[in-house]
N, C-alpha and C positions, 0 to 999 in steps of 0.2 A: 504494500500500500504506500502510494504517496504523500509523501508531509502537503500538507495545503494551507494556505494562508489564514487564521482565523479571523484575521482582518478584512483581507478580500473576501470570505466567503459572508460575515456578518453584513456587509457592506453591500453586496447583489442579491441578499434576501430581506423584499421587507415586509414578510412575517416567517419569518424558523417557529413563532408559536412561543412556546417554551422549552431551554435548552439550558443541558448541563454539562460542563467541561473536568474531567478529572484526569491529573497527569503528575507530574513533579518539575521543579524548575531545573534552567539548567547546569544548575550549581551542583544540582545532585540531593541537595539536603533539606528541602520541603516537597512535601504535597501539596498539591494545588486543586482545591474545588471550586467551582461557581455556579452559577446557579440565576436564570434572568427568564424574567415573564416580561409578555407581552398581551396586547389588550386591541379588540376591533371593538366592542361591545361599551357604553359607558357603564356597562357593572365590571366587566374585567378590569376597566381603566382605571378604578375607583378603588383602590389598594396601595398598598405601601408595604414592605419587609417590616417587622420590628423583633429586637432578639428577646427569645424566650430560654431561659439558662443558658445551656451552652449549643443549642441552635435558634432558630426562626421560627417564626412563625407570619403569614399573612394578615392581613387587617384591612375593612375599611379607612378609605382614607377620610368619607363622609358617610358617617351610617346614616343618615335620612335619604341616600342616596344607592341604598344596598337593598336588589331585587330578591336576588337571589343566590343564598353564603353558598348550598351544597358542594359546587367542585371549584369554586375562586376562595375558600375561605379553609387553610389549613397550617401543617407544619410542614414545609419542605425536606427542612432537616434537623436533626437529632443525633445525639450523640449518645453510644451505649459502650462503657469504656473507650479502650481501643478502636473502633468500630462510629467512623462519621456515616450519617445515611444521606443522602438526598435524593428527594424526588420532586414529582411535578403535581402530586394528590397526596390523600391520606393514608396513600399505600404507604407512607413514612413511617405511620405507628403502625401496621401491617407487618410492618417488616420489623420494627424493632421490638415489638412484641413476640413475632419467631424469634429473631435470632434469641432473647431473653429466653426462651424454651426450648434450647439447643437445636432450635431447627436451622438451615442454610439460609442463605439468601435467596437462592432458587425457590426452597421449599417455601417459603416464607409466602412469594408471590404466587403461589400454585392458588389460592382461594380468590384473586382478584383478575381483574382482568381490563378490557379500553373502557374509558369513559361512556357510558349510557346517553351522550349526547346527539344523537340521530341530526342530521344524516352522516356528521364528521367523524363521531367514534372517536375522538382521540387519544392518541398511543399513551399509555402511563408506562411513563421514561423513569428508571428509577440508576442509582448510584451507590455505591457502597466503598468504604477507605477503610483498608486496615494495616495497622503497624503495630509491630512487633519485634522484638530484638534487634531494633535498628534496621531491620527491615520493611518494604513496604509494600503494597500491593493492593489491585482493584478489580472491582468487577458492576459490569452495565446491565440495564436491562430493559427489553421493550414488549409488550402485550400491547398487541393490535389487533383489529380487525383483518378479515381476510377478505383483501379488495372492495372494505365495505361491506362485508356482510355479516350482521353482527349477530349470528349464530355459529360464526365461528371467530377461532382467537388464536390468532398464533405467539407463541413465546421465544424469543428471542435473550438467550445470556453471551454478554461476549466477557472473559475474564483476561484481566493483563497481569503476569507474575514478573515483579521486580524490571519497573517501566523504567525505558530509557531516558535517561536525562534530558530535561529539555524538550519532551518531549508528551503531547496530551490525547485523551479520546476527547469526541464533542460528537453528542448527540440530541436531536433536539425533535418536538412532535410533529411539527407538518416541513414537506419539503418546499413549500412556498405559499403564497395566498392561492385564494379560488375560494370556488362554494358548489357542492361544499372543498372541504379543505383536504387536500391531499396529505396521507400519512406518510413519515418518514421511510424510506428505503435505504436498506443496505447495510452495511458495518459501520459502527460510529466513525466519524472521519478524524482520521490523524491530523494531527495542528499541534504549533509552536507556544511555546509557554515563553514567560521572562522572571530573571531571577529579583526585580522589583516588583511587591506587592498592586502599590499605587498605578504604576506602568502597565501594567497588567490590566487591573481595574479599567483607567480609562483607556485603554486599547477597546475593551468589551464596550464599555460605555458607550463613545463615541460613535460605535461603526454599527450598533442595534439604529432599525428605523424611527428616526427621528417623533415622526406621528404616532408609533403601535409599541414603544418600549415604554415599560410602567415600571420595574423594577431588578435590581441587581445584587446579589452577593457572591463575594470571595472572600475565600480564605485561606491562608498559607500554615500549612502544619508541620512545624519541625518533628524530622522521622526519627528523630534518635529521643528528643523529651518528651513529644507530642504537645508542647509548648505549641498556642498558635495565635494569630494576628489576623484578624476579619475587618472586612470593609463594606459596608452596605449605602446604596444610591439609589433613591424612591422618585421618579419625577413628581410623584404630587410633595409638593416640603408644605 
């Protein structure tokens, strides 16, 4: 697979939907998550990130203006020891409630499946970070529809062991606008990381569609203390 720009590709799509990048920088010595929604709808639009312990959670940004919480209103990510989760629903406590009962990440997500949203279905993209003895490693995950047909679901795991420096997956839920909206294909796409936080941040920042981006997290996790440094950017302030 070829390395491709996360920049140029942010930059020619303007709706990815919602999309999550995990990789390490290229210093070698953090993990790298983020995490960014976007919004056509003004109920999607109408949110903000705000941290809950040591992840996130979603929020109105004006509740007299919140139609409907069910699939815009959750925790992206959580953290359970070792183990950062991120997703794009509430398959977050899904999953960190498995792994809490020694089940996988895989098995975790066997009870869930796309979003009930007819006619889009959308993919629930989920992420997982684990470090251990100085070591680090990750794994993706996508439940989708099959070409739209939402009697059936296919399951997609892609897992990365001890990822090359500098180097990230990104996967995110539709491959561009329409209507309805087309589901992501293929294997998460390879893309560049940087070994500054901030740099990083508004690289994403910047090149999400100016009109359809509502909000942003990253965060860099040292692999050796799991010491980490998060940054969060809401357009509604």
């Amino acid at each position: 697979m070829n390395l491709i720009s996360l920049k140029d590709d942010l930059k020619s799509n303007s709706y990815p939907g919602r999309g999550i990048v995990i990789g390490k920088t290229p210093d070698g010595t953090k993990a790298v998550a983020a995490y960014f929604i976007m919004g056509r709808s003004e109920n999607s639009r109408n949110r903000i990130f705000v941290e809950e312990g040591e992840g996130i959670r979603t929020q109105a940004f004006d509740p007299s203006k919140l139609t409907d919480p069910s699939l815009i209103i959750y925790a992206p990510v959580r953290v359970l020891g070792n183990k950062t989760i991120v997703t794009n629903g509430d398959q977050t406590d899904t999953i960190y409630e498995g792994l809490d009962s020694q089940l996988t990440f895989e098995q975790s997500l066997r009870s869930r499946e796309f979003e009930p949203d007819s006619p889009n279905y959308t993919p629930r993209i989920s992420g997982i970070l684990h470090m251990e003895g100085g070591q680090f490693h990750y794994a993706m995950s996508i439940l989708k529809s099959n070409h739209g047909n939402p009697e059936s679901c296919n399951r997609y795991t892609f897992a990365y062991e001890n990822p090359t420096a500098g180097e990230a997956h990104f996967i995110h839920t539709y491959l561009q606008d329409g209507n309805p909206l087309p589901s992501f294909e293929g294997e998460p796409k390879l893309v560049e990381t940087k070994n500054d936080l901030d740099e990083f941040t508004e690289m994403i920042w910047e090149n999400l569609n100016e009109e359809n981006k509502v909000s942003l997290f990253v965060r860099y996790i040292d692999i050796k203390t799991q010491t980490y440094e998060t940054r969060i950017i809401n357009k509604n302030k």
